[in-house]
C-alpha positions as CSV (number, residue, x, y, z in Angstrom):
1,X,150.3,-6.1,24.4
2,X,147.6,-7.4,26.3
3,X,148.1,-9.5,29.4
4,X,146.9,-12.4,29.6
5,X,144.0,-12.9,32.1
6,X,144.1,-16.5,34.6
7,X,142.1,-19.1,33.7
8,X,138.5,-19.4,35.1
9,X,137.4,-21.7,37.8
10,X,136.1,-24.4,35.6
11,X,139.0,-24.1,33.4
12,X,141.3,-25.8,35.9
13,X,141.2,-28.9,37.3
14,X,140.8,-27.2,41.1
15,X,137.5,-26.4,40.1
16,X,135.5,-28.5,43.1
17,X,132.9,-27.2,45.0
18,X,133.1,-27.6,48.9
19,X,129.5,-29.0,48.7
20,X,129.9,-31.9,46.6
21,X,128.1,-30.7,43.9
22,X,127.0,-33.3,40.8
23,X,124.6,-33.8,38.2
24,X,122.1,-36.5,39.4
25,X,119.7,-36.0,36.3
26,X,118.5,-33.7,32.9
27,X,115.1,-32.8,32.8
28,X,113.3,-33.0,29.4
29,X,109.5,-33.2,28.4
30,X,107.8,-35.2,25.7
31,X,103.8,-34.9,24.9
32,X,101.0,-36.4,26.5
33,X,101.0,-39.9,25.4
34,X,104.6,-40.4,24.0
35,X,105.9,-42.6,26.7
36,X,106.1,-45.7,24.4
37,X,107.7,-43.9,21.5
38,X,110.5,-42.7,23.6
39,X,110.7,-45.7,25.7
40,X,111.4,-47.3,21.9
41,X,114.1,-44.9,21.7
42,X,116.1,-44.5,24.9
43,X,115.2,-48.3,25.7
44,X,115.0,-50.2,22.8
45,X,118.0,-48.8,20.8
46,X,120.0,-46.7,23.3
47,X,120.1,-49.6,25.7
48,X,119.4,-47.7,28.4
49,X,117.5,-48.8,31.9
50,X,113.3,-47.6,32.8
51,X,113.5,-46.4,36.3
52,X,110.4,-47.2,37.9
53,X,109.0,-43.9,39.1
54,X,107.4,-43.0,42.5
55,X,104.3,-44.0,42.4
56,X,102.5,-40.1,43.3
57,X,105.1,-39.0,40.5
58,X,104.1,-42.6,38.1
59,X,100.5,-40.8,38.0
60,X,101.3,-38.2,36.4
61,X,102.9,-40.2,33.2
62,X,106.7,-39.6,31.7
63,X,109.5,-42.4,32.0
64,X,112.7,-42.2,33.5
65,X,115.7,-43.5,32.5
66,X,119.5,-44.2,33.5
67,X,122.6,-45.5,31.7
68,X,126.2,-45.3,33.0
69,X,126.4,-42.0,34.4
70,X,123.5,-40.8,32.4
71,X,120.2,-40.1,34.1
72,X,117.5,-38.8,32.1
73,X,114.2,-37.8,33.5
74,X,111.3,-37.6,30.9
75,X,108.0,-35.4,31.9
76,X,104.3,-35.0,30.6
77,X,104.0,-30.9,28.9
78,X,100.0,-30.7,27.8
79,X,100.9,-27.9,25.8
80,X,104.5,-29.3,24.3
81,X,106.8,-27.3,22.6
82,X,110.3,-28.5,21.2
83,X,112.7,-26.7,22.9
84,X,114.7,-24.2,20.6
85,X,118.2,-23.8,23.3
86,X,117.6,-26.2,26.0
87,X,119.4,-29.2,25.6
88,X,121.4,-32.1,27.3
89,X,125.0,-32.7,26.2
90,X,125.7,-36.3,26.2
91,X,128.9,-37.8,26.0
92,X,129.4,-41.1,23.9
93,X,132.1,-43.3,24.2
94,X,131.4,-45.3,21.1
95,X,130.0,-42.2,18.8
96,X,130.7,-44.8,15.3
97,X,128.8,-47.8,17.3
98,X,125.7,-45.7,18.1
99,X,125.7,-44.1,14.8
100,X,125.4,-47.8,13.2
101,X,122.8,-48.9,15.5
102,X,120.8,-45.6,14.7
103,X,121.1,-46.5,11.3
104,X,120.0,-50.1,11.7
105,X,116.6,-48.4,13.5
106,X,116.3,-45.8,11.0
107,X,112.8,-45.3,9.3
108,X,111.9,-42.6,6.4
109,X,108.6,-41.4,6.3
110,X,107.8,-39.6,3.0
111,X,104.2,-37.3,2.6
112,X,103.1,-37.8,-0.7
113,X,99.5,-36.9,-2.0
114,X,96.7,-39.4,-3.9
115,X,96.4,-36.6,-6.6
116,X,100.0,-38.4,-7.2
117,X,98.0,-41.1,-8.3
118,X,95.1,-40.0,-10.0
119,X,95.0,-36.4,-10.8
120,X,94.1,-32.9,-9.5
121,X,92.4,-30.1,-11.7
122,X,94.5,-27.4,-12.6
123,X,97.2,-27.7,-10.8
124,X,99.6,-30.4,-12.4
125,X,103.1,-29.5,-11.0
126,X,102.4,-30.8,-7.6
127,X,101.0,-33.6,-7.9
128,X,103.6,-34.5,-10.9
129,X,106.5,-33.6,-7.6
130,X,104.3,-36.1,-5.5
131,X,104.1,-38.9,-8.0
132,X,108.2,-38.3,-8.1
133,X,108.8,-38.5,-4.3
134,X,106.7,-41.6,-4.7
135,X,109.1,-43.3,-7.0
136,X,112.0,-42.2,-4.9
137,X,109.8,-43.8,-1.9
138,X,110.5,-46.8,-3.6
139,X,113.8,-46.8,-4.9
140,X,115.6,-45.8,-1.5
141,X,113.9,-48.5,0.0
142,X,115.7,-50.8,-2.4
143,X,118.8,-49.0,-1.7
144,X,118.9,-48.4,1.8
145,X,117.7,-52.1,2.4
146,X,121.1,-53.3,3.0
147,X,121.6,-50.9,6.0
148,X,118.3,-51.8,7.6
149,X,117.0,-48.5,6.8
150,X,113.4,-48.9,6.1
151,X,111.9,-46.0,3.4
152,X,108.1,-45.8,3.5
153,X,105.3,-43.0,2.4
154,X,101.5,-41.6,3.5
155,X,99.9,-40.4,0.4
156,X,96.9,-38.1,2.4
157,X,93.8,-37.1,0.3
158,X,91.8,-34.2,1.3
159,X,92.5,-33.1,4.5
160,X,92.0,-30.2,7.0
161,X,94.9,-27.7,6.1
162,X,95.3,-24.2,4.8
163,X,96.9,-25.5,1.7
164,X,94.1,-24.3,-0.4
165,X,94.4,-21.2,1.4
166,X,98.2,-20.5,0.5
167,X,97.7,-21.3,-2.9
168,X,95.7,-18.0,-3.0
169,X,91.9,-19.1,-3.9
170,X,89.1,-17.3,-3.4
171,X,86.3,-18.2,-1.2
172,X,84.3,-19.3,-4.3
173,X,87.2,-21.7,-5.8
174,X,87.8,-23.2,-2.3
175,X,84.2,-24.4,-1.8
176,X,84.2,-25.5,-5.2
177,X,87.6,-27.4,-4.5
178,X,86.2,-29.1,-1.2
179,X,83.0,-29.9,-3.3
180,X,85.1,-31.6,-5.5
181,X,87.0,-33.4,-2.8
182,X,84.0,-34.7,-1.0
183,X,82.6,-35.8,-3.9
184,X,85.4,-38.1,-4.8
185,X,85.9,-39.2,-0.8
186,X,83.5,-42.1,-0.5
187,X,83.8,-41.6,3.3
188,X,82.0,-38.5,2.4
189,X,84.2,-36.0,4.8
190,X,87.7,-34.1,5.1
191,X,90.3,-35.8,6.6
192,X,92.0,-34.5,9.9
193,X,96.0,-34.3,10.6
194,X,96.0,-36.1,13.5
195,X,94.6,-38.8,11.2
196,X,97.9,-38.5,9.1
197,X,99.6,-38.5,12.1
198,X,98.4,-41.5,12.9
199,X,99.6,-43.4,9.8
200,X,103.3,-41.7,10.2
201,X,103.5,-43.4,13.5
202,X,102.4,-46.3,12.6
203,X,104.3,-46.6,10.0
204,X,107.6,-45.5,11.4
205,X,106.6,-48.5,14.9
206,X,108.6,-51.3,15.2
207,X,105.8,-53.6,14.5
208,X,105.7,-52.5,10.9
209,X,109.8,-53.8,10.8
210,X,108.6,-55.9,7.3
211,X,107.1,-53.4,5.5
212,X,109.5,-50.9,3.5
213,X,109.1,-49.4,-0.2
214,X,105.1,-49.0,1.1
215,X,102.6,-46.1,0.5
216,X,100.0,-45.7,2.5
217,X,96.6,-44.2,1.4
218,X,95.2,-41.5,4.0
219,X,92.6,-40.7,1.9
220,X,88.5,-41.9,2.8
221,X,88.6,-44.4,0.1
222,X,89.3,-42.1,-2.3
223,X,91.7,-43.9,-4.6
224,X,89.4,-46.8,-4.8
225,X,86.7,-44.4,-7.0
């Protein structure tokens, strides 16, 4: 039989440091540029406060924010990665009430594809899937209405990915494939993801709040041929 070992420090409520040691804030970092899309998010839904930064730190961009006993500082990464273990652990009091206002602010952003629309040489499955995510695009928007959960889609044309690539085409086939694609682009180039981008966010900001069951060409006009 084993004996049983005491109870750690922090197990027990003794556990008190002679210095008077807290937790003033956590430390996270969002990408150059991002400030208003999380301001939207701690701020517009969470409720919580902007505190106004000092102004040598202000310079260098971020937002800070407090709530309660919740203080959450929010800085500039150039080269941003999502963190894989680092994480804050926040409490909730109400965990059903912020769940429903979540809800309320939720946005669905489907990719979809205008060979959905009008057709892709040999290759029929996926744009077949794309034309089905559309209609579901649609028909979640209806449902999801009455929760104020808005359902909307970017339907990109040709743009600069290694999709062509993956599916295992030869260098021949690809030009071919881009020859096609800039022939039926009356903007007469590739598209670039950030341009995709782009759309998402727009679509997902709160000044699109009306628009829901909408799918958004990304495409350089192409539909329009």
């Amino acid at each position: 039989m084993s004996r049983r070992q005491p109870p750690l420090p922090y197990e027990t409520p003794e556990a008190v440091s002679p210095f008077g040691l807290g937790l003033h804030h956590v430390q996270l970092a969002l990408p150059p540029g991002e400030e208003e899309v999380c301001r939207r998010f701690y701020v517009d839904v969470l409720g919580m406060t902007e505190i106004r930064k000092p102004p040598v730190l202000a310079a260098r961009g971020g937002l800070w924010v407090r709530s309660d006993a919740l203080e959450i500082h929010l800085g500039v990464e150039d080269d941003f990665r999502p963190s894989r273990k680092g994480h804050p652990g926040i409490l909730v009091a109400d965990i059903d009430g912020l769940a429903e206002r979540l809800t309320a602010r939720g946005v669905e952003v489907n990719v979809t594809t205008t060979v959905g629309q009008r057709g892709w040489p040999s290759g029929s499955v996926y744009p077949a899937t794309k034309s089905a995510l559309e209609t579901l695009t649609r028909c979640w928007a209806l449902e999801l209405a009455p929760d104020g959960v808005r359902v909307v889609a970017v339907a990109p044309g040709a743009i600069e990915t290694p999709i062509a690539e993956h599916m295992g085409l030869s260098p021949e086939r690809l030009a071919a494939l881009r020859a096609w694609q800039l022939a039926h682009t009356p903007l007469g180039r590739i598209g670039r993801p950030e341009e995709v981008a782009w759309a998402i966010t727009a679509l997902a900001a709160p000044d699109a709040a009306f628009l829901t069951g909408t799918v958004l060409p990304v495409d350089g006009g192409a539909l329009v041929t």
